[in-house]
C-alpha positions in Angstrom: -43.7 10.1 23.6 -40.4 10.3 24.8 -38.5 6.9 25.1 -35.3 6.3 27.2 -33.8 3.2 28.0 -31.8 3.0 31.2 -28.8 0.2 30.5 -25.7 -1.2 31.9 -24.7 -4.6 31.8 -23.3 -4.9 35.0 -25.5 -5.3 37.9 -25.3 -3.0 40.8 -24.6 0.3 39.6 -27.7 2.2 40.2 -30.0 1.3 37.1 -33.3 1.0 38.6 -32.7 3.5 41.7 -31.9 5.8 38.6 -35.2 4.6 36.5 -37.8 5.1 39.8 -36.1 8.1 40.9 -36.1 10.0 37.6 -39.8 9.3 36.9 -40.5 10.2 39.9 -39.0 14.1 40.1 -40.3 14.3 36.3 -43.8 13.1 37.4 -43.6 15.3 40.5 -43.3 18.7 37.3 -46.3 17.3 35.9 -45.0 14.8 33.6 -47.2 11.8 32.4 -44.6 9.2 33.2 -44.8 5.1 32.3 -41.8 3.3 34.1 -41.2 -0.4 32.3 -39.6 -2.8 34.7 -38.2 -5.0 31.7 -35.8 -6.7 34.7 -37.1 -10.9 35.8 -36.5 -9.5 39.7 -38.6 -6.6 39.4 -36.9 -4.5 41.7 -38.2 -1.4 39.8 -41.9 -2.6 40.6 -41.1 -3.4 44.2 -39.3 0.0 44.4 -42.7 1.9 43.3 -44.6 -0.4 46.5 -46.2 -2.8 43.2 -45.6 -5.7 44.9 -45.8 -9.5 43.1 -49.3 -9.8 44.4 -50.3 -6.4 42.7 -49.0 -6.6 38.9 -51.3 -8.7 37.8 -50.6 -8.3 33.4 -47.1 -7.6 33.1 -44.4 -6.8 30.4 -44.0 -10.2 30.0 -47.1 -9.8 29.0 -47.0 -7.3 26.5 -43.7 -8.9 24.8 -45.9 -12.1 24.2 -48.9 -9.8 22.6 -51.0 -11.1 25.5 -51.2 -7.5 26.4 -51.0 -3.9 25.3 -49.2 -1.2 26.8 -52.7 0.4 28.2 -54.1 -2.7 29.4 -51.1 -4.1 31.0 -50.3 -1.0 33.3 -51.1 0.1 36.7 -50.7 3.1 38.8 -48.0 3.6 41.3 -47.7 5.4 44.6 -46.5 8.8 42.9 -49.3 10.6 41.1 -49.1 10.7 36.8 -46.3 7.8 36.9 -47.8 4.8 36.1 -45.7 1.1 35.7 -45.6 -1.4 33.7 -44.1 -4.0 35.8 -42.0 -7.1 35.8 -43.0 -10.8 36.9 -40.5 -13.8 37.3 -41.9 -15.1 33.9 -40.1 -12.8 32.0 -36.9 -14.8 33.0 -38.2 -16.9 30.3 -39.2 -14.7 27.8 -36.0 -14.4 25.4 -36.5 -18.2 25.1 -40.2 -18.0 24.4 -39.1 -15.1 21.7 -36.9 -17.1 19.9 -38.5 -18.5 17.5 -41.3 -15.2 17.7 -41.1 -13.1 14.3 -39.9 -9.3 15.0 -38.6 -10.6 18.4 -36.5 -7.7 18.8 -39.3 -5.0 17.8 -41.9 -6.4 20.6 -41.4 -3.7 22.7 -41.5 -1.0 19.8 -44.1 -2.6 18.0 -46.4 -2.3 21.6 -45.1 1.2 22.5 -46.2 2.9 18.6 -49.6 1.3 19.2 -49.6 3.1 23.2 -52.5 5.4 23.3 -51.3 9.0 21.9 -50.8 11.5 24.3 -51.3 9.2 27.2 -47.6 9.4 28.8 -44.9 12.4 27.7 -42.2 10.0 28.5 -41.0 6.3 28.9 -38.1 5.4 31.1 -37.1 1.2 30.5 -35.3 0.1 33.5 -33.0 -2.7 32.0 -32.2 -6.3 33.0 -28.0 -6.3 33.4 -27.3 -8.4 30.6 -27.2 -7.7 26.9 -29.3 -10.2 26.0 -33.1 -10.1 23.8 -34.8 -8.2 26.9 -32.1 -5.7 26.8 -32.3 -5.4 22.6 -36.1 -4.4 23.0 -35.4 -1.9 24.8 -32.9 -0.2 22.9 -34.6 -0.8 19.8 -38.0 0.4 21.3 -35.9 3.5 22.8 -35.1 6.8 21.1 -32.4 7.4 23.7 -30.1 5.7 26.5 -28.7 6.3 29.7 -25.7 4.6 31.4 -25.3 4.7 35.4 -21.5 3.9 35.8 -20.8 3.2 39.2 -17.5 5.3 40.4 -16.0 2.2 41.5 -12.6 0.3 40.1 -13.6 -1.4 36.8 -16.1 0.9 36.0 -15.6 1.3 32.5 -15.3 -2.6 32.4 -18.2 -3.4 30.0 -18.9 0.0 28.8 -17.0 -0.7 25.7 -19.1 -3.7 25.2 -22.5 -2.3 25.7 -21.4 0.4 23.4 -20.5 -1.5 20.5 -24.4 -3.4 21.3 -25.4 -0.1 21.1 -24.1 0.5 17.7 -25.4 -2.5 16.5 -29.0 -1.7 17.2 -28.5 2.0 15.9 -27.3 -0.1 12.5 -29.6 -2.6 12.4 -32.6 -2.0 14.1 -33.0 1.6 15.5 -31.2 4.2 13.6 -32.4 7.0 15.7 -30.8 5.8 18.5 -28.5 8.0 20.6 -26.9 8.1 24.0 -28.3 11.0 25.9 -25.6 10.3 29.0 -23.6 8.7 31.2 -24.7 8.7 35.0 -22.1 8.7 37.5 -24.0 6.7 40.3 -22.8 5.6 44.0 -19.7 8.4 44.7 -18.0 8.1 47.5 -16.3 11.4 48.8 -14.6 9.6 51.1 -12.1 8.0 48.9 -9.7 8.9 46.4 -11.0 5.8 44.2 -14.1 7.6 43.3 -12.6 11.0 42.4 -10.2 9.3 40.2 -13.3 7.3 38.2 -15.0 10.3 37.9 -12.2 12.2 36.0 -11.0 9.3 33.7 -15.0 8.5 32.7 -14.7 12.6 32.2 -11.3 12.0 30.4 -13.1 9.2 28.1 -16.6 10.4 27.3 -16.4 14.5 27.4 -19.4 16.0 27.4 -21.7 12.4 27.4 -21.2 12.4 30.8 -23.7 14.2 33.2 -22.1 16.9 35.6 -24.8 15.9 38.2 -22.9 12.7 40.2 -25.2 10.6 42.9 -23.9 9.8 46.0 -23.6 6.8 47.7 -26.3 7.1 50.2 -27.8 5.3 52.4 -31.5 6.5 52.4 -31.2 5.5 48.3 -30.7 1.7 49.8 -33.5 2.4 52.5 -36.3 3.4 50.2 -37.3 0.6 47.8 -37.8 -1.4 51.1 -40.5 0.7 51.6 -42.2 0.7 48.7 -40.9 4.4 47.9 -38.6 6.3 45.6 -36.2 8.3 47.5 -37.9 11.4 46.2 -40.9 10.5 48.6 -38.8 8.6 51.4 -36.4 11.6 52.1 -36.7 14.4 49.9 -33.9 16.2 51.5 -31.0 13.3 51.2 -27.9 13.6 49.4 -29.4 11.1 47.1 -32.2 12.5 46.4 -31.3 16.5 45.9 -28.6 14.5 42.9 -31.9 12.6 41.3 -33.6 16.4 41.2 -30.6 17.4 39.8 -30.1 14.9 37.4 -33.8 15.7 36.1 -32.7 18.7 35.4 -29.5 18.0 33.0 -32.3 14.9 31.3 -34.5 17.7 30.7 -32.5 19.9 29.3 -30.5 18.0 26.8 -34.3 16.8 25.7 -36.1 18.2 22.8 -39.5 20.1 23.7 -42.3 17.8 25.3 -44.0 19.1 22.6 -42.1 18.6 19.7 -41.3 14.6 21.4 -45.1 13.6 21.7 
């Protein structure tokens, strides 16, 4: 199975629109997807209509070894994605993990033991911090992808997360690798964004994804629905960039096959 972690520190740059909307056009080509909402506010699970009343077992859950993978998820909306979703418990859970031995394998640990075959792919929608949740998920990843929001201080952080990055890949996960940087909310409109765009270019080379997402409104409109924009307006701005951004994921991925 095919593991990507979906990261940035800073809130409000696109990580979970990028998580739902990813699993959802690589579900919609037949993909078995399993979207983790590793995020306390669970905007990933609310995004996919998985309301708090509806999770039931959670990844809280699973980090705890209350639950495994299989048992813990449910199905979403979108046919072959299903979620393992977030509660307001796991706002506690890098205390509870403190003192918990492998506490920064408890997501790997649960994924290696996932039914084989069962999912192609796992996309981990990321809390913005760099703290235990956060280290889970890189070390249970294979691969990581940064939305950087085309706005003034965008690369404030990056260099941070980076060097977390790093760390992991040393001491926890050395297969670890960045598979690329998303350029998330554009505004044509301004200069500004232009500008961002060409010195994360400048920076990063080839890391970064040609495919830019707009800012668009009927990306903010879905998850109050209960919909990736995929299924709320296939035909936005928004979500023709998701589709294309599929595309670059899938090709700078190695063969379903040979990833299994």
């Amino acid at each position: 199975m095919i593991r990507i972690a979906i990261a940035n520190q800073k809130g409000g740059v696109g990580k979970t629109t990028t998580a739902i909307n990813l699993a959802t056009a690589l579900a919609a080509i037949g993909w078995k997807v399993l979207l983790i909402d590793l995020d306390p506010q669970g905007n990933a699970s609310t995004g996919l209509g998985v309301g708090p009343k509806d999770r039931g077992a959670s990844s809280y859950d699973v980090l705890l070894g209350e639950k495994s993978v299989a048992d813990a998820v449910v199905a979403s909306k979108v046919p072959r994605l299903d979620l393992l979703s977030s509660t307001v418990d796991l706002s506690g859970a890098e205390v509870e993990l403190v003192d918990v031995e492998r506490r920064t394998h408890r997501l790997a640990d649960a994924l290696d033991t996932a039914p084989s075959g069962r999912w192609d792919i796992c996309l981990i929608d990321c809390p913005p911090s760099l703290g235990l949740l956060t280290v889970n998920a890189l070390v249970g990843a294979r691969q990581l992808i940064v939305p950087l929001q085309c706005e003034f201080f965008a690369l404030e952080g990056l260099s941070q997360l980076l060097q977390t990055v790093e760390r992991v890949r040393v001491g926890f996960n050395p297969d670890l690798s960045i598979l690329g940087i998303a350029l998330t909310m554009y505004d044509r409109r301004n200069n500004l964004s232009g500008q961002v765009a060409d010195d994360v270019r400048a920076c990063l080379g080839a890391t970064v994804f040609d495919t830019v997402v707009p800012r668009n409104v009927r990306l903010s409109e879905a998850p109050s629905h209960g919909l990736p924009a995929l299924i709320y307006d296939l035909k936005c701005p928004g979500s023709t960039a998701y589709v294309q951004l599929a595309r670059e994921l899938l090709e700078r991925l190695p063969a379903r096959a040979e990833a299994a």
